[in-house]
C-alpha positions in Angstrom: -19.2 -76.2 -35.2 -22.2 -74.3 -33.1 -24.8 -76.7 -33.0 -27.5 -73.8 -33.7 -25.7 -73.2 -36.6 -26.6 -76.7 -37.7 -30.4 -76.7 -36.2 -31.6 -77.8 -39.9 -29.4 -80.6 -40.3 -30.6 -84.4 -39.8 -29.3 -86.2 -36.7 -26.3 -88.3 -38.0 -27.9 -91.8 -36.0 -30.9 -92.4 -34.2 -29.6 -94.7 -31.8 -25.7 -94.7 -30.7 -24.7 -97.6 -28.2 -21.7 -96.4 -25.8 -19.5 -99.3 -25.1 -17.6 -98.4 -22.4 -18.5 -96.9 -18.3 -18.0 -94.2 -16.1 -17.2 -90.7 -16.7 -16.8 -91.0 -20.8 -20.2 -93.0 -21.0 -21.7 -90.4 -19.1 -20.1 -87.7 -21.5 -21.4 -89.2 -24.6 -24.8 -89.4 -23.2 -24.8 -85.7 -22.5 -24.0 -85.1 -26.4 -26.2 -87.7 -27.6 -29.1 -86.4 -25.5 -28.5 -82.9 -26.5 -28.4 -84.2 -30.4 -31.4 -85.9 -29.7 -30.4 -89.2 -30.3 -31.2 -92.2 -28.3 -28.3 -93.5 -26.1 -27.9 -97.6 -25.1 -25.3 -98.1 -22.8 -23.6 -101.9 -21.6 -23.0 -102.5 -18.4 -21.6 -105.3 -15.9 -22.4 -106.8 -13.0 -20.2 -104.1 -10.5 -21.8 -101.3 -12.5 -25.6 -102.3 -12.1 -26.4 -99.3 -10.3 -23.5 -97.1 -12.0 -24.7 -93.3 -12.8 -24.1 -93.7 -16.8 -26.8 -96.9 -16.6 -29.7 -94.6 -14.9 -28.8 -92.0 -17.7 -28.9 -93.8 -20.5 -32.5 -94.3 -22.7 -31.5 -98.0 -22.5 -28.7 -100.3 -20.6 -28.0 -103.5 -21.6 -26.1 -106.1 -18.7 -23.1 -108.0 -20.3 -21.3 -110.1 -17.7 -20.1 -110.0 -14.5 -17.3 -107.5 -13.0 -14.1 -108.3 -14.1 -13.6 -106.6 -17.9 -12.2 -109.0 -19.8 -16.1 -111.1 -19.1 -17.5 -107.8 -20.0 -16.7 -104.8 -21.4 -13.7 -106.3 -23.7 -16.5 -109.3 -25.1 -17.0 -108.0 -28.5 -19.4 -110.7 -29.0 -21.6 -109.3 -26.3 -21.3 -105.4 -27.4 -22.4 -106.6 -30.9 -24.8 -108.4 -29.4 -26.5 -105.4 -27.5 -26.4 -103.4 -30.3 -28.4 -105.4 -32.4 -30.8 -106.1 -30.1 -31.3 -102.2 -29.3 -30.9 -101.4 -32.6 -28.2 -98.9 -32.5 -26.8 -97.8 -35.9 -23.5 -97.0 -34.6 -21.3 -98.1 -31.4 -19.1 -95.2 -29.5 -16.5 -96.7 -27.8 -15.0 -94.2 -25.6 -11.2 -94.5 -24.3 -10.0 -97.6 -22.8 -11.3 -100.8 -23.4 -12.2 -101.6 -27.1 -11.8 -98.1 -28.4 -8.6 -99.1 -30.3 -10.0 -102.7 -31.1 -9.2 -103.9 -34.3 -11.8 -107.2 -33.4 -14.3 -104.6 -32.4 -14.0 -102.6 -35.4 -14.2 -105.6 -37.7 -16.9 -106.6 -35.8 -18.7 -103.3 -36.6 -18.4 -103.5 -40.0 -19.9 -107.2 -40.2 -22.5 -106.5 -38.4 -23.4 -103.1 -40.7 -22.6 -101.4 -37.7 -20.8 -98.0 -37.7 -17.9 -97.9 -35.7 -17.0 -94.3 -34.7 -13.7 -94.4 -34.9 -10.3 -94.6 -37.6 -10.3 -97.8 -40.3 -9.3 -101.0 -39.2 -6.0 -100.0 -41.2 -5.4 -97.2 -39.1 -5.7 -98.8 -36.1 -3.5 -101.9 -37.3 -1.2 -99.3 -38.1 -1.5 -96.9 -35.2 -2.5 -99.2 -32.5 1.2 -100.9 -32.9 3.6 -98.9 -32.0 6.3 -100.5 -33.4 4.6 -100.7 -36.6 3.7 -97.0 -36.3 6.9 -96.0 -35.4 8.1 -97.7 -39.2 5.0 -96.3 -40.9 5.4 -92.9 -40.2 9.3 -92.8 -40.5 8.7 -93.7 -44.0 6.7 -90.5 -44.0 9.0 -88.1 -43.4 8.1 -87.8 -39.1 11.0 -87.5 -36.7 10.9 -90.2 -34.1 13.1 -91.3 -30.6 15.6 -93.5 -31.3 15.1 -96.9 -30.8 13.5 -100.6 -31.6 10.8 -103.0 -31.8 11.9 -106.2 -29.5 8.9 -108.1 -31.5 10.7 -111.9 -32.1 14.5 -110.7 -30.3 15.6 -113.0 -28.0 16.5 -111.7 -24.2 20.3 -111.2 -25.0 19.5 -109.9 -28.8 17.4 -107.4 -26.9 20.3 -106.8 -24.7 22.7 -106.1 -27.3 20.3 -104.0 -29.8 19.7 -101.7 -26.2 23.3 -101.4 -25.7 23.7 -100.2 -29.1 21.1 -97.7 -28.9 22.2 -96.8 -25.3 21.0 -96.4 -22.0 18.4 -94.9 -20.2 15.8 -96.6 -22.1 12.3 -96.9 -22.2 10.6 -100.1 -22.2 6.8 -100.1 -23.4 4.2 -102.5 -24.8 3.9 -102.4 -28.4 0.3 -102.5 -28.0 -2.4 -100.4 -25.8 -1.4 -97.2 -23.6 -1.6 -95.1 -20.7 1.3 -95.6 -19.3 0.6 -99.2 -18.6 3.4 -101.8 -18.2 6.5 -99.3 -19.4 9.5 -99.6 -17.6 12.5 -97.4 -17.6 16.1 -99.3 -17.1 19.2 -97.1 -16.6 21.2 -99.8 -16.6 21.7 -103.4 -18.4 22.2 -104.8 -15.0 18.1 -104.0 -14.6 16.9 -104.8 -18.4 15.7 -108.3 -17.8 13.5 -107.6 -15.0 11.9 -104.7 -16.6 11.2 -106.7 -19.8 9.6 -110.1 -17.4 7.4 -107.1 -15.5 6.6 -105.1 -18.9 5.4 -108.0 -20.2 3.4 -109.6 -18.1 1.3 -106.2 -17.5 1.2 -106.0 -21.7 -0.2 -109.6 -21.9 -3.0 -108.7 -19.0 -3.7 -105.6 -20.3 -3.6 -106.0 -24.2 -3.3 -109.4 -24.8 -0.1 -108.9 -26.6 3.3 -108.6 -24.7 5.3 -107.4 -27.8 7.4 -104.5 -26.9 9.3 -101.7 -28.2 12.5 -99.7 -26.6 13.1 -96.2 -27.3 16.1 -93.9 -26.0 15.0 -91.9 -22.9 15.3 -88.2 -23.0 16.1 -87.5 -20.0 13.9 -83.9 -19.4 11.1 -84.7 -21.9 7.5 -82.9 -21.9 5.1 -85.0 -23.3 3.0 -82.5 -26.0 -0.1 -84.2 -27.7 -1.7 -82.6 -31.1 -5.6 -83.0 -31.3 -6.4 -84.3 -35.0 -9.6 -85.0 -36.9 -10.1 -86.0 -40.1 -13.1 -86.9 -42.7 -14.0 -89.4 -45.2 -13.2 -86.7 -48.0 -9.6 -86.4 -47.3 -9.3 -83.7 -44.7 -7.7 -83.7 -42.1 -7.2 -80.7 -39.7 -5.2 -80.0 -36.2 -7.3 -78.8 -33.4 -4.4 -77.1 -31.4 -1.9 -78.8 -29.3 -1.9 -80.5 -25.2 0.4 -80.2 -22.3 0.3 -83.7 -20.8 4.1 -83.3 -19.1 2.6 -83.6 -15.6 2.9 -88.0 -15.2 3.8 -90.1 -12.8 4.4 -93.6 -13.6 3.8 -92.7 -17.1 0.2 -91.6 -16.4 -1.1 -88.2 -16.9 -2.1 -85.9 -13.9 -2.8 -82.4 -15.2 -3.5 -81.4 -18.9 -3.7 -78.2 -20.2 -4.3 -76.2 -23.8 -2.6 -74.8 -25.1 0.9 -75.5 -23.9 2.6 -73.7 -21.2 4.9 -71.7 -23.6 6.6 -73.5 -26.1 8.2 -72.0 -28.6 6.0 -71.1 -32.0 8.3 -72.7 -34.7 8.1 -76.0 -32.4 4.4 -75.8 -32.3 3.9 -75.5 -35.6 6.2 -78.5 -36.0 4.2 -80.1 -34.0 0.8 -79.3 -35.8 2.7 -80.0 -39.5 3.7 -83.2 -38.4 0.6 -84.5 -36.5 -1.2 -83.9 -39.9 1.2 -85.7 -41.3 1.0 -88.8 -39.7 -3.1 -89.0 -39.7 -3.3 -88.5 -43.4 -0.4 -90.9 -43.9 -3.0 -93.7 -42.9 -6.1 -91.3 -44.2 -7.1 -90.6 -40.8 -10.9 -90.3 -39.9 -12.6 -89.3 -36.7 -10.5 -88.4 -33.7 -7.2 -88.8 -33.4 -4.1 -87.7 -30.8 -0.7 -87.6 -32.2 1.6 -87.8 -29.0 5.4 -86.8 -28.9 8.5 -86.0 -27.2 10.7 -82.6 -27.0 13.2 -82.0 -24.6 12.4 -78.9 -22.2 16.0 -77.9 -22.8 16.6 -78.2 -25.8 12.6 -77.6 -27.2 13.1 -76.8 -30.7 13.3 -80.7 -31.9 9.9 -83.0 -31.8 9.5 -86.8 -31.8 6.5 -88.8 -32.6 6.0 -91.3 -30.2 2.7 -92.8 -31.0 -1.4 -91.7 -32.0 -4.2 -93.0 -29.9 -6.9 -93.9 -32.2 -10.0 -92.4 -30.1 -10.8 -89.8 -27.9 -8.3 -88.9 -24.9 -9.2 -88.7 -21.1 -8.3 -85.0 -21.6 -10.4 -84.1 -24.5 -11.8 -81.2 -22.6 -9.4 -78.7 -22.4 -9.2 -78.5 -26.2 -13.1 -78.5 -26.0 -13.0 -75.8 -23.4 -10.2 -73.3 -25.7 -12.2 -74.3 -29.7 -15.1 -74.2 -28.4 -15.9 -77.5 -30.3 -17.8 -80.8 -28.9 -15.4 -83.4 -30.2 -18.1 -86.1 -29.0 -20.5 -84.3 -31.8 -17.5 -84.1 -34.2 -16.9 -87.5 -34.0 -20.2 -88.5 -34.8 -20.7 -86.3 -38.0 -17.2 -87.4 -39.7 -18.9 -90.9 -38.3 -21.6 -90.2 -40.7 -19.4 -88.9 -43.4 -20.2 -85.3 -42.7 -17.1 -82.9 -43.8 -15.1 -81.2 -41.2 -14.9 -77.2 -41.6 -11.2 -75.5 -41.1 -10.0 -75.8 -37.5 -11.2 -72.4 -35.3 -8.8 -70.2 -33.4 -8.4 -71.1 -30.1 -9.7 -68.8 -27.4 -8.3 -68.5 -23.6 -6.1 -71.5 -21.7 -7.8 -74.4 -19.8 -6.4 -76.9 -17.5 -7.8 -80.2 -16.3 -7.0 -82.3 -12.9 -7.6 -86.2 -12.8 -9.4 -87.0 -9.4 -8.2 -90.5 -8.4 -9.2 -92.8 -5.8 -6.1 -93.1 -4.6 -3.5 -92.7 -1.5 -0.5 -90.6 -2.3 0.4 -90.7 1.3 1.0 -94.7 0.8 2.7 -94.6 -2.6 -0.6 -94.0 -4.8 -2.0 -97.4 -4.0 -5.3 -97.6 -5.4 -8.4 -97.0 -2.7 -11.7 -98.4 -3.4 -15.3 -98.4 -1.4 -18.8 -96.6 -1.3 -18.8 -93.1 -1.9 -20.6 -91.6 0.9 -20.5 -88.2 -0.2 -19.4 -86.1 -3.3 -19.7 -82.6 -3.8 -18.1 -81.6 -7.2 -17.5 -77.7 -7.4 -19.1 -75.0 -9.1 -18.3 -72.5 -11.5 -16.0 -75.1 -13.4 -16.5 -77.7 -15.7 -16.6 -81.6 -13.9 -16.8 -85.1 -15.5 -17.7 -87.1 -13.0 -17.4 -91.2 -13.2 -19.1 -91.0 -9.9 -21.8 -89.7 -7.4 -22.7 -89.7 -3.5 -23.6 -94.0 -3.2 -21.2 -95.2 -5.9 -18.9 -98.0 -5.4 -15.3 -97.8 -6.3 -13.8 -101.2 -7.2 -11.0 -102.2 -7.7 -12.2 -104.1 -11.4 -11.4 -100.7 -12.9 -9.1 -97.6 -13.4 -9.0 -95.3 -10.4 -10.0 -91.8 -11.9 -13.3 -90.8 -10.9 -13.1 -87.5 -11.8 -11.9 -84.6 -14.2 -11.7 -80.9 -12.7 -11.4 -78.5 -15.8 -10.7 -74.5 -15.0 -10.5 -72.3 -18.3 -9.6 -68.4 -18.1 -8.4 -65.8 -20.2 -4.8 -67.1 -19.5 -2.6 -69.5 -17.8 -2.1 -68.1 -14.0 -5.8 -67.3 -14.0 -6.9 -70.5 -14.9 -4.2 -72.4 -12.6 -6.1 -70.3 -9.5 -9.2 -71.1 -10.9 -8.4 -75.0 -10.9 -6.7 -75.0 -7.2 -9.9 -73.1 -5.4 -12.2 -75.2 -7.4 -10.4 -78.7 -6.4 -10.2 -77.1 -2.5 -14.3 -76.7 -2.6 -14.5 -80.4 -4.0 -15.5 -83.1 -1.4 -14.9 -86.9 -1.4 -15.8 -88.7 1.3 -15.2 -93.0 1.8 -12.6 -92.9 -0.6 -9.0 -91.5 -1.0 -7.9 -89.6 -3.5 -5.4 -87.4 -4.4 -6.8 -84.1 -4.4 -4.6 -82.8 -1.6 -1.5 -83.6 -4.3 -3.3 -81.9 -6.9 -3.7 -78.9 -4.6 0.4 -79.0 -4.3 0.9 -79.4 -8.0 -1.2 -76.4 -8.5 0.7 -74.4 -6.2 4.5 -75.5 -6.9 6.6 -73.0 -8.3 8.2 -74.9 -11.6 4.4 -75.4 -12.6 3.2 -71.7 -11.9 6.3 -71.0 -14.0 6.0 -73.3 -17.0 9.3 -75.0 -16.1 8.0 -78.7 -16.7 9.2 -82.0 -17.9 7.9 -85.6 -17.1 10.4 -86.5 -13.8 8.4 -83.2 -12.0 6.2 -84.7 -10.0 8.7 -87.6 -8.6 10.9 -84.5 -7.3 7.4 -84.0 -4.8 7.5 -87.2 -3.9 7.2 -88.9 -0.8 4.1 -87.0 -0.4 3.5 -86.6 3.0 0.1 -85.4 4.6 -0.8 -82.8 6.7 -1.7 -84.1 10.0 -5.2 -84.0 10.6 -6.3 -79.9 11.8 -7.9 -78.6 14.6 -10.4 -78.1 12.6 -11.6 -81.1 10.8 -10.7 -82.8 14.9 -13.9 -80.6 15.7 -16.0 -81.7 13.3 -15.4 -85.2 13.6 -16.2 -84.8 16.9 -19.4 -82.8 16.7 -19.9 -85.7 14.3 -19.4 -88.8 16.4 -21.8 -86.5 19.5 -24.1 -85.5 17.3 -24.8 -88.1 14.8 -23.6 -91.5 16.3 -20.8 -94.0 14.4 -23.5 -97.2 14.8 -22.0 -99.9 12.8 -23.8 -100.0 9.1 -24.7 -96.2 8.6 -23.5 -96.2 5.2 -24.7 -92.8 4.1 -24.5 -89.6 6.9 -23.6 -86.5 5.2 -23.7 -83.7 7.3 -23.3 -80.1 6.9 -22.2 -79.2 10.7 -23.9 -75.5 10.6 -27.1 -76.3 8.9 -27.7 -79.6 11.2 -26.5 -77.5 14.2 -29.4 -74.9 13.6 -26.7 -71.9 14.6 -24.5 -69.4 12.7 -20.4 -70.8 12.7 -19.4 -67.7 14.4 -22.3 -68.6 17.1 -21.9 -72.4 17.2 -20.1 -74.0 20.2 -20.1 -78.1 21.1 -22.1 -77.8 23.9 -20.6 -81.2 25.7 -17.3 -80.9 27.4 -16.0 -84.2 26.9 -12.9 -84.6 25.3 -12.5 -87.3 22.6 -9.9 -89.5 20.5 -9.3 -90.4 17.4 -6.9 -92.5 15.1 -6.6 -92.1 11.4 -5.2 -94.7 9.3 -1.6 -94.1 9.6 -2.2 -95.4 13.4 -1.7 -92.1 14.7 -3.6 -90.8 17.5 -5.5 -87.1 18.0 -7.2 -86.0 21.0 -10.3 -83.7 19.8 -11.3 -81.4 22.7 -14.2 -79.1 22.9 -13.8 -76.3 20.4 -15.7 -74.2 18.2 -16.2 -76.3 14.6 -15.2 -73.6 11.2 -17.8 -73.3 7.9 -17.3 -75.4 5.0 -16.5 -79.1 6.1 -18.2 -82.2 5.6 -18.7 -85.5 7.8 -20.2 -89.0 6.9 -19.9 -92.3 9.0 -19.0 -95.3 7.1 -20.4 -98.8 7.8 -17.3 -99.7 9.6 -17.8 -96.5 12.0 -15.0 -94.6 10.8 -15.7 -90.7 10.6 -14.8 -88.9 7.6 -14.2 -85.5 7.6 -13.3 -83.5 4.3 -11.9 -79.8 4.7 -10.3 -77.4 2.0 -10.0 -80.4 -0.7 -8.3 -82.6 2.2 -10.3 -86.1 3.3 -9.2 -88.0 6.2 -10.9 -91.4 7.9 -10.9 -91.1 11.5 -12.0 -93.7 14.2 -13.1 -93.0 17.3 -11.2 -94.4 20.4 -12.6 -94.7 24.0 -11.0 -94.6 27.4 -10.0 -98.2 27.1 -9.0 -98.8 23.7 -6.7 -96.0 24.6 -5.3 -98.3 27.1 -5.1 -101.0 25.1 -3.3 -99.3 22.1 -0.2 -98.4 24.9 -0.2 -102.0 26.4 -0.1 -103.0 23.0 2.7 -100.2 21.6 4.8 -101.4 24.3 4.8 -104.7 23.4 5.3 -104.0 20.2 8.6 -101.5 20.5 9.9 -104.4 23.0 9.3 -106.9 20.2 11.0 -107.7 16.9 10.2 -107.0 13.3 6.7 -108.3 12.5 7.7 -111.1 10.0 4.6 -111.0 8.0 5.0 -109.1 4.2 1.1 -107.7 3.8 -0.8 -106.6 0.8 -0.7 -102.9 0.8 -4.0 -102.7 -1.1 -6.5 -104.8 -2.1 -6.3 -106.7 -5.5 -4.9 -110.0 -7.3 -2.1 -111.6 -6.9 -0.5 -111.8 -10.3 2.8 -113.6 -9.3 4.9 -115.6 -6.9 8.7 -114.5 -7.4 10.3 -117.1 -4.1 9.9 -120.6 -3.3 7.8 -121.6 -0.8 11.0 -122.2 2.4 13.7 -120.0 0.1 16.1 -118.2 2.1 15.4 -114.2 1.0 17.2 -111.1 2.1 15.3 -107.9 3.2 13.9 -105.9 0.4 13.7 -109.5 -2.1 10.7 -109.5 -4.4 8.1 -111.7 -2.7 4.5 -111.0 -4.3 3.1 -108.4 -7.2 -0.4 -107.4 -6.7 -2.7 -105.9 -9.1 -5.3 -103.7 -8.5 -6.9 -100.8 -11.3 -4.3 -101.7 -13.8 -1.5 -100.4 -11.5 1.1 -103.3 -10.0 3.0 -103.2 -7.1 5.8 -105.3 -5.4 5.5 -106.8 -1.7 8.8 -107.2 -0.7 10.4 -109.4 2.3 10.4 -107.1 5.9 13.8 -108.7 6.8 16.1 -111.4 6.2 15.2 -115.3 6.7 13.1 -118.0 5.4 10.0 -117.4 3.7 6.7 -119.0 3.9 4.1 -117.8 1.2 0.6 -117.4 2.2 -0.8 -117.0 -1.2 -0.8 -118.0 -4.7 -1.0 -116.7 -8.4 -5.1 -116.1 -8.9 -5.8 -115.1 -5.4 -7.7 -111.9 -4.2 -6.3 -110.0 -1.0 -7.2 -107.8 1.4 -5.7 -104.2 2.8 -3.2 -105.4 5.1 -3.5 -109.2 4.7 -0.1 -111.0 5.2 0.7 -112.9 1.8 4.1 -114.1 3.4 5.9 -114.8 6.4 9.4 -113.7 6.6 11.3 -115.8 9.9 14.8 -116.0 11.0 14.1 -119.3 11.8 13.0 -121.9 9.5 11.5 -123.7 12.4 9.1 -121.2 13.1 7.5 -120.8 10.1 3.7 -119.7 9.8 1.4 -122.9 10.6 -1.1 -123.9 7.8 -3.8 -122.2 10.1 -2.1 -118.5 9.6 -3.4 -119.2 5.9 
């Protein structure tokens, strides 16, 4: 599929509207621009200023920020296409790219939609229905059922008869979102109440399906395109075991030594299912085998569209799947699969805390410095915003080498010369992945990564304590510097083996966990980066590590042991607080209702991830919030007292 091979063919569009944002927009725009085809991209009111709008030929606004007034209005999408003329509509991963509607919509319209038939994604996009359709066609699948209709207690008994663990997911959509697994009946019916309400925000359907869990699965994908003319190939398989909460981390191609019977199992049976629904465009046909008993596989669903980690089986075919998709788009016939060439392995930058549980973390971007030498997607650049409207990755770090250890090195030096500054994320844990032993070995199944977990960080070094200090003495924290990049040496005018902080003051700092370091005069070490946010928070990024550091004086110093003394002296702080901002997507307790410590008290939602606020100790509780609202980091969304009496006033709202 060399496009110099191809030089004389026409361009199958002239005009392709993306309908989706962030790194995969920007992706089809490289391929569209390379094809020389026009690109129109849609875009909302958080993404105004969004990288894949200034790359774009043309960028049509849709609606405001939240995506269900935006990038899910198939009404609008349509509408921006016809108005910029666009022959065909792209829609990425996420979003509509599985939309029925969208699809129908398409066809209306005399739009091509560059995806499956709307019967293969009525088909595939249910997995319950899925799950039937291909058992019919001879594909192994997990044992289980569709809950579509059952009642709590028939659900109850049909799970007791299939046996526990299970695995409770929505029927429709993907990524992880709203599964659930219950090792017990004791904890079935609040893993249905939680799986649903996540389905029904997230899909619009809260149908679900429960499937026996294995217990050391690895999650292997197939890549599979097919044609209008009735071909349909297999473009090597995925290693997607690395998850945590059911949400990929690392990908790599091909997999990390399964055995060959089981791939071709694999391959057979992933053709299988696409042409059982006469499968065209791209295609990923997900299953199951157990990594220790890895000579059985079961299908567990197909994503109609393009993954997240298309680019590792881009990086070992050689192929641009974006350009694939378009010509099978245009009715163009696919040529036989190519031999795959080398190993490649992708990391998922998130914005993101893994020191506090993975919340989300969202703000401006004041620097970002993606490495070289490897292949980055980027959703993001130095002056972006991170919301919380959308999902957290930001980034993809691909490595490819002749082999697997080769390419794993590759990936860890390449994430420790990436820089993020004003957001968290979770490079530092991508870094440990990289370097544990069970993934250097191959030895992996889906539960890996919770066996790493808490992840606790390094404190902050010596040396990024220098350069925030030759930071905060050289460049000032004044309130509303958003942007301050600085590379120490360079602004410094001296050599790092030369450069000493010529003013002898010592200097404090605290870092979010409320911890405090003294910085004293010291010589500051090559490649680290500092920026002051608006707040005046230093952030200082060394070896693939970012940290937020605030500067303390002589007297806030003071004040923080007046105030730790107090606090050591006093008794648990009553209030429950957000841990993140986000929605609050429901009340479990009564306003006054007697709770015990560790009750459910408030789920907040933030980039599609839900967490649970939970009461700090026993007593009456006095909720702050309600269903609907937006919090804050740290805002108190309940008050937890001993004694009813002194519940929170209507001011502490």
């Amino acid at each position: 599929m060399n496009s110099t091979e191809r030089s004389s063919e026409p361009k199958p569009f002239h005009t392709v509207l993306v309908a989706n944002r962030g790194e995969i927009a920007r992706r089809v725009i490289r391929t569209l621009r390379r094809l020389g085809i026009r690109s129109v991209v849609v875009y909302s009111d958080a993404d105004a200023s969004a990288p894949h709008v200034r790359e774009a030929d043309d960028a049509v606004r849709i609606g405001p920020a939240p995506a269900s007034e935006s990038y899910l209005d198939i009404d609008a999408v349509i509408a921006a296409a016809r108005a910029t003329g666009a022959q065909g509509i792209h829609p990425g991963y996420g979003f509509l790219s599985e939309s029925v509607g969208l699809a129908e919509a398409c066809a209306e319209s005399g739009i091509v939609f560059i995806g499956p038939s709307t019967e293969a994604l009525q088909i595939m996009g249910d997995k319950a229905r899925a799950r039937e359709h291909v058992v019919r066609s001879g594909v192994p699948v997990v044992p289980g059922f569709d809950a579509r209709g059952l009642s709590d207690a028939e659900i109850a008994e049909e799970a007791g008869a299939v046996g526990f663990p299970l695995l409770v997911k929505p029927s429709a959509g993907g990524g992880g979102k709203g599964m659930e697994v219950v090792t017990g009946a004791s904890s079935l019916a609040s893993a249905l109440a939680s799986a649903r309400r996540v389905a029904a925000a997230a899909f619009g359907d809260d149908a679900l399906i429960l499937e026996r869990l294995i217990r050391r699965p690895r999650h292997i994908e197939v890549q599979v395109f097919g044609d209008s003319h009735g071909t349909v190939i297999a473009l090597g398989e995925r290693e997607c075991t690395l998850q945590r909460r059911h949400q990929k981390v690392m990908e790599e191609a091909p997999s990390a030594g399964i055995p060959d019977a089981t791939r071709q199992r694999l391959l057979d049976a992933a053709v299988l299912a696409a042409q059982s629904v006469s499968y065209v465009g791209a295609g990923t046909v997900e299953f199951l085998i157990d990594a220790d008993a890895p000579d059985e596989v079961f299908f567990i669903e197909m994503n109609t569209r393009l993954q997240v980690e298309h680019p590792v089986t881009e990086e070992v075919t050689g192929l641009d799947l974006v350009e694939l998709q378009l010509r099978v788009a245009a009715g163009l016939t696919l040529t036989p699969a190519p031999r795959l060439r080398g190993h490649a392995i992708e990391a998922r930058i998130y914005a993101e805390s893994p020191e506090r549980g993975f919340l989300p973390s969202t703000g401006r971007v004041l620097l970002f410095e993606p490495p070289t030498g490897v292949r980055v997607d980027a959703a993001i650049e130095t002056g972006s915003d991170v919301t919380g409207h959308y999902d957290p990755m930001i980034a993809k770090v691909i490595a490819v080498a002749d082999d697997r250890p080769t390419a794993l090195r590759q990936l860890d030096d390449a994430l420790s010369r990436t820089v993020v500054l004003g957001v968290e994320t979770n490079i530092a844990f991508l870094r440990r992945l990289c370097g544990d032993l069970r993934v250097v070995e191959g030895d992996l199944d889906t539960g890996l990564i919770d066996t790493l977990l808490p992840f606790a960080a390094e404190p902050a070094s010596e040396r990024m304590l220098a350069a925030a200090r030759w930071h905060v003495l050289h460049e000032g924290t004044q309130t509303g510097r958003i942007l301050s990049p600085v590379e120490l040496a360079g602004r410094a005018g001296g050599t790092w083996s030369e450069l000493t902080d010529p003013d002898a003051r010592a200097l404090a700092f605290v870092d979010d966990d409320d911890v405090v370091h003294d910085a004293a005069p010291s010589r500051v070490a090559p490649g680290i980066r500092a920026a002051t946010d608006a707040d005046g928070g230093v952030w200082v990024s060394a070896d693939g590590r970012s940290l937020r550091l605030r500067p303390l004086d002589r007297r806030q110093r003071m004040l923080r042991r007046l105030a730790a003394r107090d606090i050591a002296a006093a008794a648990t702080e009553p209030e429950a607080r957000a841990p993140m901002p986000g929605s609050v997507v429901a009340v479990h307790v009564a306003d006054g209702a007697e709770v015990r410590a560790g009750d459910a008290l408030v789920s907040i939602e933030a980039m599609k991830m839900e967490h649970l606020v939970v009461a700090p100790h026993d007593g009456a509780v006095h909720v702050l919030v309600a269903t609907g609202d937006q919090v804050r980091r740290d805002q108190p969304v309940a008050r937890v007292t001993t004694n009813p009496a002194h519940g929170a006033t209507e001011e502490s709202r």
